[in-house]
C-alpha positions as CSV (number, residue, x, y, z in Angstrom):
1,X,29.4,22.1,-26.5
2,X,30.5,25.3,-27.2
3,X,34.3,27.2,-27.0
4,X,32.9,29.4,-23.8
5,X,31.0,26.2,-22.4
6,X,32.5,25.0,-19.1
7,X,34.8,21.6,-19.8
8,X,32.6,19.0,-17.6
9,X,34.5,16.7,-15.0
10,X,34.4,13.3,-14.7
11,X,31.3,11.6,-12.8
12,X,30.3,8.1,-12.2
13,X,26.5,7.6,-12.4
14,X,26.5,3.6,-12.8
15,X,26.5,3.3,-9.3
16,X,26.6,-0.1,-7.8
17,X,28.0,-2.0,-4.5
18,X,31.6,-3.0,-4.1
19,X,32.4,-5.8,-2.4
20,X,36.6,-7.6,-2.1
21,X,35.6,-9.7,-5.1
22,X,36.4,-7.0,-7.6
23,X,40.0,-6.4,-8.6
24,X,41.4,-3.3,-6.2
25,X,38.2,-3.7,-3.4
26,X,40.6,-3.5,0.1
27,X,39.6,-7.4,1.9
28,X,37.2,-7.3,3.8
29,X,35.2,-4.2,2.0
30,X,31.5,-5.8,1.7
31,X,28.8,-3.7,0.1
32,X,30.3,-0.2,-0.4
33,X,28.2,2.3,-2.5
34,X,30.4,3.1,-5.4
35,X,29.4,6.9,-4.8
36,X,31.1,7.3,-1.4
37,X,34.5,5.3,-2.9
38,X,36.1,8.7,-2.5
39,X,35.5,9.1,1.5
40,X,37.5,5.8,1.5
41,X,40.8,7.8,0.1
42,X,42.1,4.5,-1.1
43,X,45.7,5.1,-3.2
44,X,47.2,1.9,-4.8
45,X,50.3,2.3,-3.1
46,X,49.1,2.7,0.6
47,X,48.8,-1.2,1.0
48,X,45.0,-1.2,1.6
49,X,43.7,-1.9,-2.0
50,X,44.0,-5.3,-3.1
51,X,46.6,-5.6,-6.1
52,X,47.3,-5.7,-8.7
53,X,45.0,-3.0,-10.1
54,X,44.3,-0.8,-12.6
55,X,43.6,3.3,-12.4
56,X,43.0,6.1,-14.6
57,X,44.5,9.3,-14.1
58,X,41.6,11.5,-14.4
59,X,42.9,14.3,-15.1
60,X,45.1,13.0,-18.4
61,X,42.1,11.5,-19.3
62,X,40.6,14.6,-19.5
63,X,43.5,16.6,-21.1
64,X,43.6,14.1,-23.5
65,X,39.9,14.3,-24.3
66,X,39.3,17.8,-24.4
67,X,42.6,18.0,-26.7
68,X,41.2,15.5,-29.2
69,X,37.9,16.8,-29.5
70,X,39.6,20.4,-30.3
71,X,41.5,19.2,-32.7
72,X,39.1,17.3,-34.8
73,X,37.0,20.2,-34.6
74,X,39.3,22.7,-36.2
75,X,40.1,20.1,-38.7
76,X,36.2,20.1,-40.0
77,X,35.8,16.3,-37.9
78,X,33.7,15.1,-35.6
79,X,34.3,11.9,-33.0
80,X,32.6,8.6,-32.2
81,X,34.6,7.5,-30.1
82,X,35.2,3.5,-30.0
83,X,34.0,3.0,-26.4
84,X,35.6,-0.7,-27.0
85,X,38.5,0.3,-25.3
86,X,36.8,0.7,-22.3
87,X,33.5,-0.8,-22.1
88,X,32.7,2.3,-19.3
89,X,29.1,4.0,-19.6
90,X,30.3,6.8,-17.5
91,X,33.6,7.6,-19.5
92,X,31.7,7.0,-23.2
93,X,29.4,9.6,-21.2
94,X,31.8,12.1,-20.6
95,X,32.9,12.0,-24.3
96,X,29.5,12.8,-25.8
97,X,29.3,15.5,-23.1
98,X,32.1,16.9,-23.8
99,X,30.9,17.3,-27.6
100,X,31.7,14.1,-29.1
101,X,29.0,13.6,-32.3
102,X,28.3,10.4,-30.7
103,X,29.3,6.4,-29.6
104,X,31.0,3.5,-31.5
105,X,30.3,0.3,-30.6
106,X,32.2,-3.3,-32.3
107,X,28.6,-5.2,-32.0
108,X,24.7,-5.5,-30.9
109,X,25.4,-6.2,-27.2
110,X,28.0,-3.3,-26.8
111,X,25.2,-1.4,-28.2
112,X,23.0,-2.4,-25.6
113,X,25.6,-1.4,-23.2
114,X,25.6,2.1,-24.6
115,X,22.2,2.6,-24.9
116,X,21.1,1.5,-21.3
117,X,23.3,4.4,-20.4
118,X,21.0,7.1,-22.7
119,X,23.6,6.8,-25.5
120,X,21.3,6.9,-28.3
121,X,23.7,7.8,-31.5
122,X,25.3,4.6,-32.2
123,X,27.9,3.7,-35.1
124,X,28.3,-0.3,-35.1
125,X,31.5,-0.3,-37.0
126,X,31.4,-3.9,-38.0
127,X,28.9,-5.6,-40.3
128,X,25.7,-7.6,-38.7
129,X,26.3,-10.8,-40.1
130,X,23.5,-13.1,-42.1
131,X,20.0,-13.2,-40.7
132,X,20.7,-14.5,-37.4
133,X,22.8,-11.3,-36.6
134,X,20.4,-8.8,-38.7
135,X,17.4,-10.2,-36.7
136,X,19.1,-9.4,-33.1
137,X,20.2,-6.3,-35.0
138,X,16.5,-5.3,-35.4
139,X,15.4,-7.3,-31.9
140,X,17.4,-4.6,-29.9
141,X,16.3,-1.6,-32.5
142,X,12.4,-2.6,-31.5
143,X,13.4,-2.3,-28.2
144,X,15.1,1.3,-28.8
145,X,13.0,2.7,-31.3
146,X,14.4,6.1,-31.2
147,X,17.9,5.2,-31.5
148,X,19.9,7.1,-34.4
149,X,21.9,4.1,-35.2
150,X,24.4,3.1,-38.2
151,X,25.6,-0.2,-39.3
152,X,28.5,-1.3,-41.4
153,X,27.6,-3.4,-44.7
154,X,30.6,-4.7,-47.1
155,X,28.7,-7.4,-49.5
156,X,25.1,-7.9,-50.6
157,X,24.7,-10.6,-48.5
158,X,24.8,-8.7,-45.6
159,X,22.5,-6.2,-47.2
160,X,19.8,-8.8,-48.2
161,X,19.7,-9.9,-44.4
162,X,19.2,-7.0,-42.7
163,X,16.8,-6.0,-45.7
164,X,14.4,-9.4,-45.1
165,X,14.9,-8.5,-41.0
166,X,13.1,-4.8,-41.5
167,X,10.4,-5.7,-43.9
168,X,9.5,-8.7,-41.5
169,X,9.2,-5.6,-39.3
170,X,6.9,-2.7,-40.6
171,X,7.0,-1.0,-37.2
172,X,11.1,-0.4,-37.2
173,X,12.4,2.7,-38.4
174,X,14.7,2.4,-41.5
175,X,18.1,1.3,-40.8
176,X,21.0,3.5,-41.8
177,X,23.6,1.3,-44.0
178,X,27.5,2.9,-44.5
179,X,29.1,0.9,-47.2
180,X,32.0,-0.5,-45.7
181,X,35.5,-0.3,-47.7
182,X,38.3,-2.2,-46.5
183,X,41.6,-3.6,-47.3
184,X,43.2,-6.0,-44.9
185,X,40.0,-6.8,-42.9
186,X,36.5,-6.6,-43.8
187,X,34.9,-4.0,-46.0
188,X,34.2,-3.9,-49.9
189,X,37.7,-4.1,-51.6
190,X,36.4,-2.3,-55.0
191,X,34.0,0.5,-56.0
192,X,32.3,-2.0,-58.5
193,X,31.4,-4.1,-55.0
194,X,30.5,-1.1,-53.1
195,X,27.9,0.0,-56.1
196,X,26.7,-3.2,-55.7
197,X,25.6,-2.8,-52.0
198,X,24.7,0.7,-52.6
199,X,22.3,-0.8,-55.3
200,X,21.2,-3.5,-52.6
201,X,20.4,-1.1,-50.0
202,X,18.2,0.9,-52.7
203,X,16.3,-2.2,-53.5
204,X,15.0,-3.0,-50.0
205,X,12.1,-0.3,-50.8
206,X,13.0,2.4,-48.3
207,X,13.6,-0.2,-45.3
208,X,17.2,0.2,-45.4
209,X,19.0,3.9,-46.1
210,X,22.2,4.8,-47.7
211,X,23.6,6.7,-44.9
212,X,27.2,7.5,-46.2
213,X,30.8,5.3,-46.2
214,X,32.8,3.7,-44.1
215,X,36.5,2.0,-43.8
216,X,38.7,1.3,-41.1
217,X,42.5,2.6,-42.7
218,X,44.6,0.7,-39.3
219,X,43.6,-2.6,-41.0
220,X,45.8,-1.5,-44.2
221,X,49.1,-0.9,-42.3
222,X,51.5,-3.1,-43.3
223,X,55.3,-4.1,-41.5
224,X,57.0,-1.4,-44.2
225,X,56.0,1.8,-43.9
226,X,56.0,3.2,-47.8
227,X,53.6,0.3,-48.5
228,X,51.3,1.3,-45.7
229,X,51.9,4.7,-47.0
230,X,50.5,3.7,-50.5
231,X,47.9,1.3,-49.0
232,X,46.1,3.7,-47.0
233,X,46.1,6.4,-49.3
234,X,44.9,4.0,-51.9
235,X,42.4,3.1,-49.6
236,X,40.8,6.5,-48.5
237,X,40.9,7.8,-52.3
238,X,38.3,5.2,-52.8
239,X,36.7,6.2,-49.7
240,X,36.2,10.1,-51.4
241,X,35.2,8.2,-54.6
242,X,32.8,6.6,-53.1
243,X,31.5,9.3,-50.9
244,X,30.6,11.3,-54.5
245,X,29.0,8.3,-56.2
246,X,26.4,8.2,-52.8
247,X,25.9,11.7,-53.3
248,X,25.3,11.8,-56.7
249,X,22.4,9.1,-55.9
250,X,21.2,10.2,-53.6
251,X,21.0,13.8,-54.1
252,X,21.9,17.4,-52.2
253,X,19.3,16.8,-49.8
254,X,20.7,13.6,-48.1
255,X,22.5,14.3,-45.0
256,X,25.9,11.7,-45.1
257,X,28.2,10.4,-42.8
258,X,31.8,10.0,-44.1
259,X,33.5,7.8,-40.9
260,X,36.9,6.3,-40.3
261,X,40.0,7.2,-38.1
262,X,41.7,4.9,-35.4
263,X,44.6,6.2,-33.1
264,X,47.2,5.6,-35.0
265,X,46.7,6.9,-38.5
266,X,43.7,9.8,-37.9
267,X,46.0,12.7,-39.6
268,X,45.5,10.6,-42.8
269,X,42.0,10.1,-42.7
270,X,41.4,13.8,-41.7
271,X,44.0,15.2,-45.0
272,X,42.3,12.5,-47.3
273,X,38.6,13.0,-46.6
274,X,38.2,16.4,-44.8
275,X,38.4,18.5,-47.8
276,X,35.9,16.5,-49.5
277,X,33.7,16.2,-46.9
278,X,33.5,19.8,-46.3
279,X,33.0,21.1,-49.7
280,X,29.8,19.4,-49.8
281,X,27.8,20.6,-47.1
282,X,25.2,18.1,-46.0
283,X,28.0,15.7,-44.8
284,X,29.6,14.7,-41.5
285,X,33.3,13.5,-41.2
286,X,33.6,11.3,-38.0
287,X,36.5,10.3,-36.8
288,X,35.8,7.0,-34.4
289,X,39.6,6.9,-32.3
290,X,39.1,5.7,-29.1
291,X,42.9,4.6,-27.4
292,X,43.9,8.0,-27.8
293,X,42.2,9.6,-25.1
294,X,44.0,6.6,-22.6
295,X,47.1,6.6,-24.7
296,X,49.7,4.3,-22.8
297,X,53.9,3.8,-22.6
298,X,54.3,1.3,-25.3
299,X,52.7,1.0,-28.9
300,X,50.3,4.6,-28.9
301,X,53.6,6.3,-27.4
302,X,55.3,5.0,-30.3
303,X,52.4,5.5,-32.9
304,X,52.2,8.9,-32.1
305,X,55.8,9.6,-32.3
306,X,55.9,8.5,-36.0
307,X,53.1,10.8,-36.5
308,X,55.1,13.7,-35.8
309,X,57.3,12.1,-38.0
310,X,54.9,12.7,-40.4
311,X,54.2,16.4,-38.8
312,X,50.6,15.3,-38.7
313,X,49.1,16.5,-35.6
314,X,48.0,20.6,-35.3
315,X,45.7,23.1,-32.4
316,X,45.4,25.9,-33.2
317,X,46.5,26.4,-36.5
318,X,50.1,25.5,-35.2
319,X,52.2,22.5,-35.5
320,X,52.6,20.8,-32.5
321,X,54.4,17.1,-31.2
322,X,51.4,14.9,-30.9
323,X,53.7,12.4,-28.7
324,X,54.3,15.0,-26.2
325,X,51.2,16.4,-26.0
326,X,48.8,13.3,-25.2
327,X,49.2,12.1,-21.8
328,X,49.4,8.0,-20.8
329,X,46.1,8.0,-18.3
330,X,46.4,4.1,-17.3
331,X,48.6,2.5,-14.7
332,X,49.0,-0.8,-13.7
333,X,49.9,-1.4,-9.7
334,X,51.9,-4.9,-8.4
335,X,53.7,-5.5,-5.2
336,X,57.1,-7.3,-5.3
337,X,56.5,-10.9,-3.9
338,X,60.0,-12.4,-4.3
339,X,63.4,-11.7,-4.7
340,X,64.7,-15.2,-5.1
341,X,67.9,-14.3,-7.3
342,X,70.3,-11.3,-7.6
343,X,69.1,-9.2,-10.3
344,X,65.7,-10.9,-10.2
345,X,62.1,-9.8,-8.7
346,X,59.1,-10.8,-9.2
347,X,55.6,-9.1,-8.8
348,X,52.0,-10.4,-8.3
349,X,51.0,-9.5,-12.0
350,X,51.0,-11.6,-14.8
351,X,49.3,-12.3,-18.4
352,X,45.9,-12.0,-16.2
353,X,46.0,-8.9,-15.2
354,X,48.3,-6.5,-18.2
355,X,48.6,-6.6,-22.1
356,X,50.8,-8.1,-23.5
357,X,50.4,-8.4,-27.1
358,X,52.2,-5.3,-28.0
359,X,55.0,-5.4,-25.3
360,X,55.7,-5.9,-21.9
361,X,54.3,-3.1,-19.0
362,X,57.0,-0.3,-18.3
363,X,57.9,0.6,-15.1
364,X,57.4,3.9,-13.7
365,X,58.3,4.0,-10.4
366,X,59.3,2.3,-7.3
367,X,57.3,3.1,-4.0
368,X,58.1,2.0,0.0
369,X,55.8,3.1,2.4
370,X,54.6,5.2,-0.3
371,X,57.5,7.3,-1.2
372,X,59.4,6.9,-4.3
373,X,62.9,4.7,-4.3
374,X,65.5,5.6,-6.5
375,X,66.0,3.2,-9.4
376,X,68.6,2.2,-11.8
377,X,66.9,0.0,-14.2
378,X,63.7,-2.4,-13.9
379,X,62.7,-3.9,-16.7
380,X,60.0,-6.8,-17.1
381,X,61.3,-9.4,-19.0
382,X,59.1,-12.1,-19.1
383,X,55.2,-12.9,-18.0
384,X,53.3,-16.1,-16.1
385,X,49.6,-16.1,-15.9
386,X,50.5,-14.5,-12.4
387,X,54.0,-13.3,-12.6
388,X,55.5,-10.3,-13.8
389,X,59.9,-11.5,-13.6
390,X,62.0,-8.1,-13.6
391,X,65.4,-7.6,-13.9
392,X,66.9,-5.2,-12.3
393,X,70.2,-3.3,-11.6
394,X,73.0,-4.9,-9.6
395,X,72.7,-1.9,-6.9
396,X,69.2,-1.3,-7.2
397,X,67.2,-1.5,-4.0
398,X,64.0,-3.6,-4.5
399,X,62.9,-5.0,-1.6
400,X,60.0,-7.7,-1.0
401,X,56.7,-5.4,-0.5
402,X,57.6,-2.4,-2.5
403,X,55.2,-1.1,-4.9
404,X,55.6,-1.2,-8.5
405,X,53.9,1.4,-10.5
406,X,53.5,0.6,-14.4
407,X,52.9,2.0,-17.4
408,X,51.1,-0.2,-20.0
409,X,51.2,-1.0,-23.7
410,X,47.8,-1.4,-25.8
411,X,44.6,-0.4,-23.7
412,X,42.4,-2.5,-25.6
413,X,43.7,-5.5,-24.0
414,X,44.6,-4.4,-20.6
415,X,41.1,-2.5,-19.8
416,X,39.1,-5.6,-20.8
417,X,40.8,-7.4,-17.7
418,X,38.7,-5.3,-15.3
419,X,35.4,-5.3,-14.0
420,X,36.0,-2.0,-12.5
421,X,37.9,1.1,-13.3
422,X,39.3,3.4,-10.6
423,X,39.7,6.5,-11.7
424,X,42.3,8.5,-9.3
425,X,43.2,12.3,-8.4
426,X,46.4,14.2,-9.1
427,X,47.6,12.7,-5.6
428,X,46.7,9.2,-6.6
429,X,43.8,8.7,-5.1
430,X,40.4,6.8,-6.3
431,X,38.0,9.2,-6.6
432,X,36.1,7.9,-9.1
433,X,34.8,3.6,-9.5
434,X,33.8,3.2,-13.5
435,X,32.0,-0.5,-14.2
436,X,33.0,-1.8,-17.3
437,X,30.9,-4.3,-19.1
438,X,32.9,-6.7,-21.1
439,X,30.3,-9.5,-20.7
């Protein structure tokens, strides 16, 4: 995509039927194309759409894309994005339209996912396993032939497999290998092991390829935030280390990818490796964040604030607050069921239906009939599988029926809970239905 190129919208092309089964269907809905959910003008708060339920706000989703993929582009990046976080065809879609370098998936069946929907550059940031992973590696590579695909590998072990899984294979094309470095989760934990697999990916007789280097620097974060300071630079000077020693075997000619970069700590990744990467001039830097363009209210919020700290984030060429320029893009929606105490309510949403693993859901706002309440203070103290408890202001008036609007912390964990995504207009309303395939 190019600066003059128009920015493309959001579309849904996995279309399928919704029926009241799925989270957010109004009762009664039976066999509803998922391309005329607009017509229906469902909004969360108007009492039709079964709740709780999730949306995206389309057009932060968008804003948050298009301001990503500018900024790794004037900072010599490129993005995979981890389409993990939402398991959604039609949004990973969007991404690569938009100019994302490609897709990256956790494991072979997300792959599948992803290349079902005409994905076809694939990083699988996580290592195959021992042969019984490296065979269904190269099962669903014979069955995409033409896929430009990239696979972690942080031991010899792992190398071996995959090695004995394409030579049992003549007809595969070789497999691109990034040696994985890591600290606090998988990858390679010296350049001594990394050589190793490097030598073990040379060995398999041009089966496997040395494709470039890989690490994951949000493993390394520790509870103090000098150490994780240390930590990750320690971690990412290997990474450039290593990124020479591949090029000096391999030679000029090899194109290399150079990947890493969550949500969290990408302004690291992109001081530590960008200025390497570039000098050399057959290499790719690929950054593979994938929360950031949902953000949230709770743990990103606060990620990106201590960014700033750091007076990591820049567009064009100009400092700007990271925190307030991504926008949260999720919302959770609950009714109020009970008021059974002063000071207490309690809506239909519980540990089913919201993360919780990095805080409680925030609340937003407080809707009757579908016009805002004024609000004190509503906070969610505590979760049941279906039970969100609040407590709320002495003179606060929450009544049984209102709507709760929330915002959410961790979209990993809160997007996974839903078989479908609506995605919604400025005016709150679904205009979009996004499958997700979690398994």
């Amino acid at each position: 995509m190019t600066e003059n190129s128009p920015v493309p919208a959001l579309a849904s092309r996995e279309n399928f039927l919704l029926d009241d089964r799925i989270r957010g269907v109004p009762p009664g809905t039976f066999g509803l194309d998922s391309s005329l959910v607009a017509s229906e003008r469902w909004h969360p708060a108007d009492g039709r759409m079964s709740l709780p339920v999730l949306t995206l706000d389309e057009e932060a989703f968008i804003a948050n894309r298009d301001l990503f993929l500018r900024y790794a582009r004037e900072q010599g990046a490129m993005v995979a994005p981890h389409a993990k976080t939402p398991m959604a065809p039609d949004l990973a879609r969007s991404l690569v339209e938009a100019g994302a370098w490609g897709t990256t998936v956790a494991d072979v069946r997300q792959a599948a996912v992803m290349l079902r929907a005409g994905l076809a550059r694939l990083i699988i940031a996580n290592e195959a396993g021992g042969s019984g992973g490296a065979n269904r590696l190269a099962a669903l590579v014979g069955a995409w032939p033409d896929v430009e695909l990239f696979v972690f590998a942080d031991s010899v072990a792992a190398v071996n497999a995959l090695a004995e899984a394409w030579r049992a294979n003549a007809r595969l094309p070789p497999l691109r290998v990034l040696v994985e470095l890591g600290a606090g989760r998988a990858g390679a934990r010296t350049a001594g092991e990394a050589e190793a697999i490097a030598d073990a990916v040379d060995a398999a007789g041009g089966r496997l390829l040395i494709a470039g280097v890989a690490t994951y620097e949000g493993a390394a974060a520790q509870f103090d935030p000098g150490r994780t300071e240390e930590v990750i630079s320690a971690l990412l000077a290997m990474v450039a280390d290593m990124f020479l020693r591949l090029r000096a075997r391999v030679g000029g000619a090899a194109p290399l990818v150079v990947t890493a970069g969550g949500s969290v700590f990408f302004d690291k990744v992109v001081a530590a490796l960008s200025p390497t990467v570039s000098r050399d001039g057959n290499a790719t830097l690929v950054l593979r964040s994938g929360a950031i363009f949902f953000h949230d209210h709770g743990i990103y919020d606060r990620s990106l604030g201590a960014l700033d700290v750091r007076d990591g984030f820049a567009v064009g060429g100009v400092s700007v607050s990271a925190r307030n320029s991504f926008r949260p893009a999720l919302r959770l929606w609950a009714e109020v069921l009970s008021r059974p105490e002063p000071g207490l309510a309690i809506c239909g949403m519980g540990m089913r239906d919201v993360s919780f693993d990095q805080g409680f859901p925030m609340v937003l706002a407080v809707l009757r009939a579908g016009k805002p309440m004024p609000v004190a203070r509503a906070e969610v103290f505590k979760l049941n599988d279906q039970h969100a408890f609040l407590t709320i202001a002495p003179g606060d008036d929450i009544a049984v029926g209102d709507i709760i609007e929330f915002g959410i912390s961790h979209p990993c964990t809160c997007l996974d809970r839903y078989r479908v995504i609506f995605g919604v207009d400025p005016a709150g309303h679904v205009r979009h239905a996004f499958p997700t395939y979690f398994g």
